[in-house]
Phi, psi and omega in degrees: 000146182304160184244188168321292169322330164250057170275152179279023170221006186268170193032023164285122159239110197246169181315174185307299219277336172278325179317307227271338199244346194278304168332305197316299173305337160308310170281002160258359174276322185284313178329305208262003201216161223274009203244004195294351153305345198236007159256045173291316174318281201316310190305325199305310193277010166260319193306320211282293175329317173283312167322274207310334166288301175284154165279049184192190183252353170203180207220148181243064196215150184233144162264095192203108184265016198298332190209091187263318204283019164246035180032078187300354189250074179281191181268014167295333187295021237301172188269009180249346160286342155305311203305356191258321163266007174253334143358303189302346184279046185064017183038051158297000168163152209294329213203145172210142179247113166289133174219125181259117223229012185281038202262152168328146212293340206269316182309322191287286183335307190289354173268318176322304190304300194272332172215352167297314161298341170289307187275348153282342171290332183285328185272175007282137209257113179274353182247350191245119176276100162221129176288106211232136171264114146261136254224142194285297163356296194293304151344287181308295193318301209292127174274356175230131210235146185280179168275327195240063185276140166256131184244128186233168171050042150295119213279147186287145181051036166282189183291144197283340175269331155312269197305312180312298175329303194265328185293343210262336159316298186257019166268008174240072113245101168324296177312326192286153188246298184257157155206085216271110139287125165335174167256026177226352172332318228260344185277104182192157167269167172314323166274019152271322196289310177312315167317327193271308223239047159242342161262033162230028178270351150249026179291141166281340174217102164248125213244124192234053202278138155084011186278112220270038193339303215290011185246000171253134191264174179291345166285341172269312183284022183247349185261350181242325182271353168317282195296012201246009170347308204283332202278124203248335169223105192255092211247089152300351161318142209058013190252031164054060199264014159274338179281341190265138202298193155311269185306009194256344179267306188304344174291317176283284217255004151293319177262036193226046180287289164358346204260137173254327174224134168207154198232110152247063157295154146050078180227351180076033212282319168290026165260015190241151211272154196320300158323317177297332200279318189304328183282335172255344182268336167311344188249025174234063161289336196261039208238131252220348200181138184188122168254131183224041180284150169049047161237067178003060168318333204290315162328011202243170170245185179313337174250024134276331167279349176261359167286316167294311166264026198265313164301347202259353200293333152285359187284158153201033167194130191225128139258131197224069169277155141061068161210039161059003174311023140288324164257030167317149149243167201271016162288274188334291174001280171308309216290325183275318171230079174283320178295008203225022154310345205220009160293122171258320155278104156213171195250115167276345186324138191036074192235333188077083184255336162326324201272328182282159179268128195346315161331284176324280178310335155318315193282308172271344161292332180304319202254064238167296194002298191293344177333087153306312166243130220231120167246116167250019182280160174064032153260017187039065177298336163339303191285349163305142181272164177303306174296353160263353174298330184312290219290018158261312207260002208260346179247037198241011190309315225248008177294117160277314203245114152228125182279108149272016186307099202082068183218022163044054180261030120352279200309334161303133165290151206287351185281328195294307209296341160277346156305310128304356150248008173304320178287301185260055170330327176243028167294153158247333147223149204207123177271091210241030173284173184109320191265029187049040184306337210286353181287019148300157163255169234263337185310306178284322166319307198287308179318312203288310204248028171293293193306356177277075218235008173261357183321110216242349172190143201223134175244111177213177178239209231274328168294347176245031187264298165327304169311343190263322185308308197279341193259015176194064177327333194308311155293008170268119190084017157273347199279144142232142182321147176216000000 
């Protein structure tokens, strides 16, 4: 029988996202044929292959051999729409290679046997990030606990000693780092929840997303955040933090000086009221990174943007997408980001900013200078008056990285649009898919996107890559598909 090596996708070495499929199809090609037993190398030296090809610290793929011959990963599937839900982890890392293990029992021995018990003998992997999903059982079996574990199907009322048992793994495994909890982790009475996060106090990222705090009272969230002191990135999306009281905030973020990161998507924080805002952004003076995507900020009034964000002065990486910032006036404006000087990252995305009056917009771009990286897609920039084009892009000199992406700049006229890169000279990467650049001639790319001379990379998409090469050789093998 053929062995591995002469499979047609074997001896290969391709980019990270083909590396992630050739592997994938291999090991489901060794699975699926009657000789697998006798591929333990090979898989080993594929698995090795993979570490050792990407170009990076950590790898992104999902796994799930419960039914692999209808390919549950096809490759229609991209690897960056995973990356959009795992993203919530606090962009704790670019790529997490997953292995998913809820498959029948006899498929499961064989994964275990040929590559899983292989690849726990390697860690802790000091350049390789792996997010590995167990299953609660399996946990209790397994004698080796990964640095990035996910834990799923945590049975609701388990036993208090059964939990002490498998939590009690990873607080005497040094190496773990992350602990990606269900979203039903949180349905426990008080000892049992003590049972879970008392053994995570020296974990560094606990990802509680969608975890249903406001249905917990204070003495059960006093039973679960008392112990996370230690805990440095904290991912709270979702967790319904408007249904919950004073002490009951106080309870979760008194005990969170430590935290450097954190994601509160989709939490409705403007509905919550001034005092409350004070009990949760005070104690995140130290805090380094913080997603405030889709909590309708524009609703706050002025002393309420100045509770939250008054608090804010360390950041340098901020997300504020899809938070209706159009309709701000520019007192609000101002008031949200006066405090936001020392941000290098941020995300404007799907804000309609078009909509604001120059003002509104001076008060938040003036203050903004310093941005290395700037995402400004799904605003329909199109729709800017000249003068608001000034006061946005005339304060962009030092944006290394910016995304315009879904902004219709097709509808520009070619002056506007040199008017608009005239300003950023010293981008370097820049995303412009979306916008139909391919109705331009090739005459006007190279006039438009000349001042751009600092370029090290261009995201368009695939119909429009010639067109760019010939009229800006410069860019050939700077362009990537989007």
């Amino acid at each position: 029988m053929d062995t591995l090596s002469s499979h047609p996708v074997s001896q290969q070495l391709l980019p990270h996202s083909e590396v992630l499929w050739c592997i994938k199809d291999q090991i489901s090609w060794v699975l699926d044929s009657k000789a697998f037993l006798h591929h333990d190398k090979e898989l080993e030296r594929l698995c090795t292959q993979l570490i050792d090809t990407l170009n990076t610290k950590t790898i992104h793929a999902w796994y799930d051999y419960s039914d692999y011959k209808k390919r549950i990963l096809r490759k229609k599937d991209t690897l960056e729409d995973i990356l959009l839900q795992d993203q919530e982890l606090n962009e704790l890392s670019n790529r997490v290679f997953r292995l998913t293990e809820n498959s029948p029992s006899f498929q499961q021995i064989l994964w275990d046997r040929i590559l899983f018990d292989w690849l726990l003998e390697l860690w802790p992997l000091p350049e390789v990030s792996t997010l590995v999903t167990f299953s609660f059982d399996k946990l209790k079996e397994t004698t080796k606990i990964p640095p990035f574990l996910k834990i799923e199907t945590l049975p609701y009322k388990a036993h208090v000693h059964e939990l002490n048992e498998v939590f009690s793994k990873i607080k005497n495994t040094p190496w773990v780092q992350t602990v990606d909890l269900n979203h039903d982790s949180l349905y426990q009475d008080r000892e049992r929840l003590n049972a879970i996060f008392s053994h995570l106090c020296n974990v560094q990222t606990i990802d509680l997303w969608c975890c249903t705090l406001h249905k917990r009272n204070e003495p059960e969230l006093q039973s679960i955040f008392s112990h996370l002191w230690g805990v440095e990135n904290l991912n709270l999306c979702e967790c319904a933090l408007s249904g919950l009281d004073t002490p009951c905030l106080n309870a979760i973020f008194s005990h969170l000086g430590n935290l450097r990161s954190t994601n509160l998507y989709r939490n409705s924080i403007s509905l919550i009221d001034k005092s409350r805002l004070h009990t949760i952004f005070s104690h995140l003076k130290n805090i380094k990174s913080i997603n405030l995507w889709e909590n309708f900020l524009w609703r706050l009034d002025e002393q309420e943007a100045h509770e939250i964000f008054s608090h804010l002065g360390n950041v340098r990486s901020m997300v504020l997408s899809k938070n209706g910032f159009w309709k701000l006036d520019e007192r609000k404006a101002h008031e949200i980001f006066s405090y936001l000087g020392n941000v290098r990252s941020m995300d404007l995305s799907d804000n309609e900013l078009w909509r604001l009056d120059n003002r509104s917009l001076q008060n938040i771009f003036s203050h903004l200078s310093w941005v290395r990286s700037l995402d400004l897609s799904l605003n329909n920039l199109w729709e800017l008056w000249e003068d608001q084009r000034h006061t946005i892009f005339s304060h962009l000199s030092w944006v290394r990285r910016l995304d315009l992406s879904w902004n219709h700049l097709w509808v520009l006229w070619e002056d506007w649009l040199r008017a608009i890169f005239s300003h950023l000279s010293w981008v370097r990467n820049i995303d412009l898919s979306w916008n139909d650049l391919c109705t331009l001639w090739v005459d006007q790319v190279h006039v438009i996107f000349h001042p751009l001379t600092s370029l090290e990379e261009v995201i368009l998409n695939r119909w429009e890559i010639s067109k760019f090469e010939s009229a800006l050789p410069q860019l050939k093998g700077k362009i990537k598909v989007k």
